[in-house]
C-alpha positions in Angstrom: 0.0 0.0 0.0 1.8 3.3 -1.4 2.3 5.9 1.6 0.0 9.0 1.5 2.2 12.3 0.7 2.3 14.9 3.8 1.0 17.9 1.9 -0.2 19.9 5.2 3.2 19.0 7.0 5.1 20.4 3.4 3.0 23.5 3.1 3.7 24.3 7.0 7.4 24.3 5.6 7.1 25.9 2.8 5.2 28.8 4.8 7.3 29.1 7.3 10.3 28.9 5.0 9.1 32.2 3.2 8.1 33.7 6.2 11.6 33.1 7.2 12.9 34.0 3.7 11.7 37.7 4.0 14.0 39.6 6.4 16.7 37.4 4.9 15.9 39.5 1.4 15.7 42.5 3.1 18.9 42.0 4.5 20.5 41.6 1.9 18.9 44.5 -0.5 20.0 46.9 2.0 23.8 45.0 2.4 24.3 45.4 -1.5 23.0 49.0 -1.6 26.0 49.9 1.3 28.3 47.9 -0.2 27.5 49.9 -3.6 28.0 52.9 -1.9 31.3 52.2 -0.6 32.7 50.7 -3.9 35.3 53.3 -5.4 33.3 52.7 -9.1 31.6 55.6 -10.4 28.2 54.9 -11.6 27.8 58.2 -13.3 31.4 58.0 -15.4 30.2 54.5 -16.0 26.6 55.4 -17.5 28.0 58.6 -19.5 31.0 56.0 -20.7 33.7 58.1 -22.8 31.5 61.0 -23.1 32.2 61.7 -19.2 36.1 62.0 -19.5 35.1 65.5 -21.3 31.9 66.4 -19.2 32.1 69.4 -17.7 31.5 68.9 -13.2 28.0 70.7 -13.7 26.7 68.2 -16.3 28.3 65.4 -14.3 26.3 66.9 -11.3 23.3 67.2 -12.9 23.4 63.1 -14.6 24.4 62.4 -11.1 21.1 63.7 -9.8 18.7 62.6 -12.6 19.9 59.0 -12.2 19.1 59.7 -8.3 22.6 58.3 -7.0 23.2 61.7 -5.6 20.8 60.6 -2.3 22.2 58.6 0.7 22.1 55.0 0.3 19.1 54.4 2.6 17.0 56.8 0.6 18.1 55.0 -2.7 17.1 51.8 -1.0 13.7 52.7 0.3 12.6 53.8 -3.0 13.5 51.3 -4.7 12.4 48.5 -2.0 8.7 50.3 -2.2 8.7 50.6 -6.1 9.7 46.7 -6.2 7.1 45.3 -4.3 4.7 47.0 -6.7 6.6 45.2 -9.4 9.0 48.1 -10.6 12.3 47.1 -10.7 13.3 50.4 -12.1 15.9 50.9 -15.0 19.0 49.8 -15.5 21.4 52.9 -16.0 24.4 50.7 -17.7 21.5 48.6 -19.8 19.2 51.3 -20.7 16.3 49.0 -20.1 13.6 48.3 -17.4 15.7 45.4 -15.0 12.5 43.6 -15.0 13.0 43.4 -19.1 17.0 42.5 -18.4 16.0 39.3 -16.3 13.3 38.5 -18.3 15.4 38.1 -21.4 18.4 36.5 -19.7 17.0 34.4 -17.0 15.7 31.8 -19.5 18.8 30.7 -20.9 20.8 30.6 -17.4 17.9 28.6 -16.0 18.2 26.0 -19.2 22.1 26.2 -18.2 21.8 25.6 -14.8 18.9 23.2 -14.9 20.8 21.1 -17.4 23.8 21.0 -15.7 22.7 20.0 -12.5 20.8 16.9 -14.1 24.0 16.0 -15.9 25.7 16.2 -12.2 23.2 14.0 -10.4 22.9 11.1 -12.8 26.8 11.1 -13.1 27.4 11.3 -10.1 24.7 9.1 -8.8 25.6 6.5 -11.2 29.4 6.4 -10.5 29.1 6.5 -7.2 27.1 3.5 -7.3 28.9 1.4 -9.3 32.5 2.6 -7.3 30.3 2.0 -3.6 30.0 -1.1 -4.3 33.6 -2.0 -4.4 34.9 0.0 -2.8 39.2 0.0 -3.2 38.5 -1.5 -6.4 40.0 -0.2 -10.1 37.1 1.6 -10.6 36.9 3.1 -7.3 40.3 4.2 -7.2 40.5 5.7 -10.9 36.8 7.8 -10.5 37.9 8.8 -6.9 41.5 10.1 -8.0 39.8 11.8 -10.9 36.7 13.4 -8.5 39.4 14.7 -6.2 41.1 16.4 -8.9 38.1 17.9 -10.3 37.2 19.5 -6.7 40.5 21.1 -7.6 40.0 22.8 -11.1 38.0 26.0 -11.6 35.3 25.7 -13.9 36.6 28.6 -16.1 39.6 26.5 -16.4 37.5 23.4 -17.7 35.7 25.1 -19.7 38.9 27.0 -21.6 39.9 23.2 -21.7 36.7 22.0 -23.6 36.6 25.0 -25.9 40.4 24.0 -27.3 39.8 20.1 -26.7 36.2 19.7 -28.0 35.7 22.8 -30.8 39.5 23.6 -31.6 41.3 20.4 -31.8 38.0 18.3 -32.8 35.9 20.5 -34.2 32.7 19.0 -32.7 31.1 20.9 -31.0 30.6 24.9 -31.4 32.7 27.0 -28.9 30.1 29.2 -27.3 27.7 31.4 -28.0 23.8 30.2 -28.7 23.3 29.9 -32.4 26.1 29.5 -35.1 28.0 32.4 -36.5 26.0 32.6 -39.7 22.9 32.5 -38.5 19.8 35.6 -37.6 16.8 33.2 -35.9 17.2 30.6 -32.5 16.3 27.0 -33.6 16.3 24.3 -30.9 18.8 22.2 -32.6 21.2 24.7 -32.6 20.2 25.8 -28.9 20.9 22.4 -28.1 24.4 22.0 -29.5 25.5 25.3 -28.0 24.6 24.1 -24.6 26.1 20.5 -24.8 29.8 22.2 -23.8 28.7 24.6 -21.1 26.0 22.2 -19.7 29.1 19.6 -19.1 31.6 21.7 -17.9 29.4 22.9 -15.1 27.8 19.5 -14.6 31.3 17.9 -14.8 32.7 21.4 -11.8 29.5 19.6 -9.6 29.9 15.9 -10.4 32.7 15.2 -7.5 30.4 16.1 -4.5 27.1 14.1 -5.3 30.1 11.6 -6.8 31.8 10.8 -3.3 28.6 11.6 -1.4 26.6 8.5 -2.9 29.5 6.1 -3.1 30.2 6.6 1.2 26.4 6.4 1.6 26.0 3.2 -0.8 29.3 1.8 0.9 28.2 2.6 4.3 24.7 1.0 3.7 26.4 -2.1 2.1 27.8 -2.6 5.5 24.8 -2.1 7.5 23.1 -5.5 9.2 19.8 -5.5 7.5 21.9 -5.4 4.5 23.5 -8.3 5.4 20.8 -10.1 6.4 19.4 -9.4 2.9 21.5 -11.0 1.7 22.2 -13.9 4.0 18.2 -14.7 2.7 19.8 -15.2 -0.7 18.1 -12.2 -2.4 19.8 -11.5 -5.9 22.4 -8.7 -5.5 20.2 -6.1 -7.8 17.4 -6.6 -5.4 19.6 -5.5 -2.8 21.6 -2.9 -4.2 18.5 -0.8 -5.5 15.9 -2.0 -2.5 18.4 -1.5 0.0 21.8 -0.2 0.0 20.4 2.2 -2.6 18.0 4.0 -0.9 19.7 4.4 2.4 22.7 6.0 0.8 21.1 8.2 -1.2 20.0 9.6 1.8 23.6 11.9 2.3 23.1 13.0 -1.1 19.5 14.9 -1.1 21.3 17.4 1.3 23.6 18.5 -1.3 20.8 19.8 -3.4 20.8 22.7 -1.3 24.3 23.2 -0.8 25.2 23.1 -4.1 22.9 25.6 -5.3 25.5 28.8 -4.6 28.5 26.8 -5.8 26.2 26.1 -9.3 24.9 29.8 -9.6 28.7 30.8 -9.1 30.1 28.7 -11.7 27.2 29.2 -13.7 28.1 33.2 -14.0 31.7 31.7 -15.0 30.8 29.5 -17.4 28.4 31.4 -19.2 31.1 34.2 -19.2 33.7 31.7 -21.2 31.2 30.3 -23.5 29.4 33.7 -24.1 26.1 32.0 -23.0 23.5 34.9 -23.3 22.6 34.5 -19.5 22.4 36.8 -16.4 26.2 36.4 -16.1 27.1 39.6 -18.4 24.2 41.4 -16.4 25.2 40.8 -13.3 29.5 41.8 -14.5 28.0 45.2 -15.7 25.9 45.7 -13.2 28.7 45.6 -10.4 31.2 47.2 -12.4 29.2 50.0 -12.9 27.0 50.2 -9.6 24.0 49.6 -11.2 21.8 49.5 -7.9 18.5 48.6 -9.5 19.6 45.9 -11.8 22.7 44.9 -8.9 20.0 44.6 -6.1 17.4 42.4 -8.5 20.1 40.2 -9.6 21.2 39.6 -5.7 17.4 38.7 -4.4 17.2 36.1 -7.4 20.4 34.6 -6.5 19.2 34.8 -2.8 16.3 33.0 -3.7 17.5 31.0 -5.2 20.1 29.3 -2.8 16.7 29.5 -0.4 14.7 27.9 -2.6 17.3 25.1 -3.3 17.5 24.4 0.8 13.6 24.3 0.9 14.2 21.3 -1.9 16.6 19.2 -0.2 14.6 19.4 3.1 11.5 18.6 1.3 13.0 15.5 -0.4 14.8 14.6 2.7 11.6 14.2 4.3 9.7 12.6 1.9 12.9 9.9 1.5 13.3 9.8 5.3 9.4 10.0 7.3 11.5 9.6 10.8 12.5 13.5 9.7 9.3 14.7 8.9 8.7 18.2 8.3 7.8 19.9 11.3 11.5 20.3 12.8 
């Protein structure tokens, strides 16, 4: 008989999760709109570009007062705190666009990125560290450990540079970056689709190690475990007690990286996307701090900080639904 999902318990959660999640965005509006303030960029030489290294003072005084970053820093904040929860994001001075209009356009394709990646990651790594938990000190063991290890070590800018000269230099495979071939006006999917096949790999690949070594210890660990044993002491066949056992008591470990991962993804995600020229929110996000763009700089902060929130919610959701001795009212 198939157990009866907790909704009530996961909606408690989830509301007191975003109850929880609201100072935590406040917080950190009002930290980027300081830290703005104290960075030595200009946003005003920044918006007026080479056209400010001949401005006269007045006329920098007077852009410097029409793009309202002549206020103090709470002010700034306040206004554009109240104007956001109405749904105006305000305009992006190094863009010359509406932010709302800036994330709508980019958020799509870093989302496809990110999503893609992270699926690549989890069946990887899931399926490696299977097949190495279960000998563990084996050949295969040993060689996808040595090589998980040394991927913890390389930046993903650095495998991604790699790919580009490996993949679309030397082999000529695979496009190096970008989202539609050079020759080409209109988006098709199958072009959309070989674009992301390079970035999608080199950020799932910059994951891979963590939910790699966290499912082999868990399905090693279970292995070991009495009822395990005793599984198999009844004779049942070694599938049935890798997937019906060992399996889903080491997989366990792993739902909690879901969460923890999510920074670490966004992070390399803004990386990637820069090497590959992926048309995401990574470009956005370098102008926007260069300059001091406080609309578009503060927009692009809450997402990220939801985003890491919204990842935590996940793994403690799963956790729960894997584990019911957790539940969901801790």
């Amino acid at each position: 008989m198939s157990r009866r999902l907790p909704w009530g318990a996961m909606a408690r959660m989830t509301g007191r999760r975003a109850l929880a999640a609201v100072p935590v965005l406040l917080g950190v509006t009002l930290a980027v709109f300081a830290v703005a303030e104290a960075s030595p960029f200009d946003p005003v030489k920044a918006y007026a570009g080479t056209a400010g290294l001949t401005a006269s003072q007045e006329n920098l005084d007077q852009l410097r007062h029409n793009l309202g970053v002549d206020q103090p820093f709470l002010t700034r904040w306040w206004e554009w705190l109240t104007s956001a929860v109405t749904g105006d994001l305000g305009d992006s001075a190094v863009m010359r666009r509406p932010v709302a209009d800036v994330i709508t356009e980019r958020l799509g394709w870093s989302v496809l990125l990110a999503v893609t990646a992270f699926l690549v990651a989890i069946t990887l790594g899931t399926l490696l560290g299977v097949l190495a938990g279960r000998r563990r000190g084996g050949l295969l063991d040993r060689a996808v450990s040595a090589l998980a290890y040394t991927l913890e070590a390389a930046p993903a800018f650095w495998l991604g540079l790699l790919a580009i000269w490996f993949f679309a230099l030397e082999l000529g495979v695979l496009p190096a970056g970008g989202l539609t071939d050079t020759a080409s006006d209109t988006v098709t999917p199958d072009q959309v689709a070989r674009h992301l096949v390079l970035p999608a790999l080199v950020l799932g690949v910059s994951q891979l190690p963590w939910f790699f070594l966290y499912v082999r210890q868990g399905v090693g660990d279970a292995l070991d475990e009495d009822p395990v044993r005793g599984a198999r002491a009844r004779g049942l066949a070694e599938r049935t007690v890798l997937t019906g056992h060992a399996l889903r008591s080491g997989m366990l470990p792993m739902l909690t990286l879901i969460g923890s991962r999510v920074p670490e993804l966004i992070t390399g995600a803004l990386l990637v996307e820069t090497v590959f020229s992926w048309p995401g929110i990574a470009a956005a996000t370098v102008q926007a701090a260069t300059a001091v763009d406080f609309p578009l700089l503060a927009a692009l902060t809450v997402l990220a900080t939801a985003a890491v929130l919204l990842g935590n919610l996940l793994s403690d959701l799963l956790y729960g639904l894997a584990d019911p001795r957790v539940g969901f009212d801790g």
